[in-house]
C-alpha positions as CSV (number, residue, x, y, z in Angstrom):
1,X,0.0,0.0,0.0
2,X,1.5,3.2,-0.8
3,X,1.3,6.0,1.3
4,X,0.5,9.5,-0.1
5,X,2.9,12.3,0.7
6,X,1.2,15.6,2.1
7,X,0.8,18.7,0.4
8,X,3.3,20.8,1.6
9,X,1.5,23.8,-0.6
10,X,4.8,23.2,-3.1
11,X,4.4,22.3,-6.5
12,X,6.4,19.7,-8.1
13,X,8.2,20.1,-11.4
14,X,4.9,18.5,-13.5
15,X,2.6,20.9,-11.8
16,X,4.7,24.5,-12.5
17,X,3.3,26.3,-15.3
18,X,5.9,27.5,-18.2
19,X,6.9,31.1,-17.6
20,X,5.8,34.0,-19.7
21,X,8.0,35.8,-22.7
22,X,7.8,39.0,-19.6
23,X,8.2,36.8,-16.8
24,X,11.8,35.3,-18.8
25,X,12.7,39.3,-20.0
26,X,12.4,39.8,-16.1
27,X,14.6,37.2,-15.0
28,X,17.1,37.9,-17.8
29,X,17.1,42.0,-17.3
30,X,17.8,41.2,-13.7
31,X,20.8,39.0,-14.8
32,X,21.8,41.9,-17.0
33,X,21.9,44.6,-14.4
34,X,24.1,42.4,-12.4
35,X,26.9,41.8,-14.9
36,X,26.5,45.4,-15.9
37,X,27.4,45.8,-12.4
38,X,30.0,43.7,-12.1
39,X,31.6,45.1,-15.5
40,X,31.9,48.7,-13.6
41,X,33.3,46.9,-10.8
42,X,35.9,45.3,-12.6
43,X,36.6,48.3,-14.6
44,X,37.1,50.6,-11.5
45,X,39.7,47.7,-9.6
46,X,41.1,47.9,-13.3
47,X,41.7,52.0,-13.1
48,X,43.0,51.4,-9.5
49,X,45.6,49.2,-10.5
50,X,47.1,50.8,-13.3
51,X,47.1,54.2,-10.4
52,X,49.4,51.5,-8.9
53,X,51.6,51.0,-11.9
54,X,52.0,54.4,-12.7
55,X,52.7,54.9,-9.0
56,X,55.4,52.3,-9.4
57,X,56.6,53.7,-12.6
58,X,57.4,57.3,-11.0
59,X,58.8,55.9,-7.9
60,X,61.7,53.8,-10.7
61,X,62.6,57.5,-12.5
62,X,62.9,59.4,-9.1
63,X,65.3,56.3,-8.3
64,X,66.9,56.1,-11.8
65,X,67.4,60.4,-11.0
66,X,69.6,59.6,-8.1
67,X,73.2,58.6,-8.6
68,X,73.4,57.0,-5.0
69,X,75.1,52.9,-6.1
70,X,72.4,51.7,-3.7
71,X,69.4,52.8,-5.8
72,X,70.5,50.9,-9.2
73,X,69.4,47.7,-7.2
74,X,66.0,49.7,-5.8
75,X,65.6,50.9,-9.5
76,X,65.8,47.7,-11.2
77,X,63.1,46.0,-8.6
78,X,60.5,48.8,-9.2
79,X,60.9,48.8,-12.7
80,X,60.4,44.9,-13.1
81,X,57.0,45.9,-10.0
82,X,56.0,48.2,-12.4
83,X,56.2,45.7,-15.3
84,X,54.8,42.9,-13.3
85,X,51.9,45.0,-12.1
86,X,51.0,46.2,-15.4
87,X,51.2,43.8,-17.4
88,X,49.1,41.7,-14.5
89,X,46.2,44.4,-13.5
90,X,45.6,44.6,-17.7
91,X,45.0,41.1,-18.6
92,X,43.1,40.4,-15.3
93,X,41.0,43.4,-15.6
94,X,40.7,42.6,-19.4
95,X,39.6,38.6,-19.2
96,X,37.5,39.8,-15.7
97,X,35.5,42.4,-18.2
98,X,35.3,40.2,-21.4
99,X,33.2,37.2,-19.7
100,X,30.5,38.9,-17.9
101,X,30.5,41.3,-21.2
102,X,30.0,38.4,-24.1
103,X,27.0,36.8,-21.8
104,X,25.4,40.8,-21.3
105,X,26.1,40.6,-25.7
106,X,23.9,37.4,-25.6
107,X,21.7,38.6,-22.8
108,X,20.7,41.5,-24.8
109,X,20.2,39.1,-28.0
110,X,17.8,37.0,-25.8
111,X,16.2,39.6,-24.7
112,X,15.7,41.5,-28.0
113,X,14.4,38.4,-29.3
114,X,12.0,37.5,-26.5
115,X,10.7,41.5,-26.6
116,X,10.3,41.5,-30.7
117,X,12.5,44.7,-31.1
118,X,15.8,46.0,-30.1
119,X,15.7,47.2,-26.6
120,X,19.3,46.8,-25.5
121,X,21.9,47.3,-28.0
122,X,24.6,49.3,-25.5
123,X,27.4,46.2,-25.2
124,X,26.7,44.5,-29.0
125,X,28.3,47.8,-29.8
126,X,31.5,47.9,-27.8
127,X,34.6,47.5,-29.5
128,X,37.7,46.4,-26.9
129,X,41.3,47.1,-28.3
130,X,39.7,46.7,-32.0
131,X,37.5,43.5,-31.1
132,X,33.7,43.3,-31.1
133,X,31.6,40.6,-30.7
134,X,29.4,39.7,-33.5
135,X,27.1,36.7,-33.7
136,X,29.2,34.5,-31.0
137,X,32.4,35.2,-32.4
138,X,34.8,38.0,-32.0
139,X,36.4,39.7,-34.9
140,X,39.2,42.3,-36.0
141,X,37.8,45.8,-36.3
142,X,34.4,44.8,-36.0
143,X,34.3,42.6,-39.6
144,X,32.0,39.8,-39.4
145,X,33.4,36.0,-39.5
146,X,31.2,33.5,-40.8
């Protein structure tokens, strides 16, 4: 004899009903504003650290000014900080921007599909260092790749 299992006012997965086309634009707009978010984050940290490089960098010609034999060694270890740091902070800050940035490209594709017309068009139409993202795949100034 099986025994039933109470209602605990939960539906199970058969028993949902399919979300609306608004309902889906809601859920996806809210995952948009998010990454958005995070893509200002990341670019701020991004501006911070380069202040660092470029703090780094002055501090290596003040110490390349000074003719003291003690400050060739102190020279040589900011300039390789500097170099470190900036070559670091940029393709961190450049990889942590791309991926939230292509899903906000697809995000506004699924969206613009789901709405009928092109509501959100803002990051389709960014072009990083000469890259944009077109149709899944990124090309050189912007040309299409089939």
């Amino acid at each position: 004899m099986a025994t039933e299992k109470p209602n605990d006012g939960h539906r199970t997965p058969a028993e949902e009903t399919p979300l609306s086309r608004m309902d889906r634009i809601t859920i996806l707009c809210k995952e948009y504003d998010t990454l958005r978010n995070e893509i200002i984050a990341r670019t701020v940290a991004g501006y911070s650290a380069a202040g660092i490089a470029v703090i780094l960098f002055v501090a290596w010609i003040n110490a390349r000014l000074t003719s003291q034999p003690y400050k060739a060694i102190l020279s040589r270890s900011l300039f390789a900080a500097f170099l470190v740091s900036a070559l670091l902070s940029s393709v961190v800050a450049y990889v942590g921007i791309m991926r939230p940035h292509n899903r906000v490209v697809a995000l506004e594709r699924e969206i613009n599909r789901l709405a009928g017309e092109n509501l959100l068009t803002w990051e389709g139409s960014i072009s990083y260092f000469g890259l944009r993202q077109r149709s899944g795949r990124i090309s050189a100034r912007g040309k299409h790749q089939s």
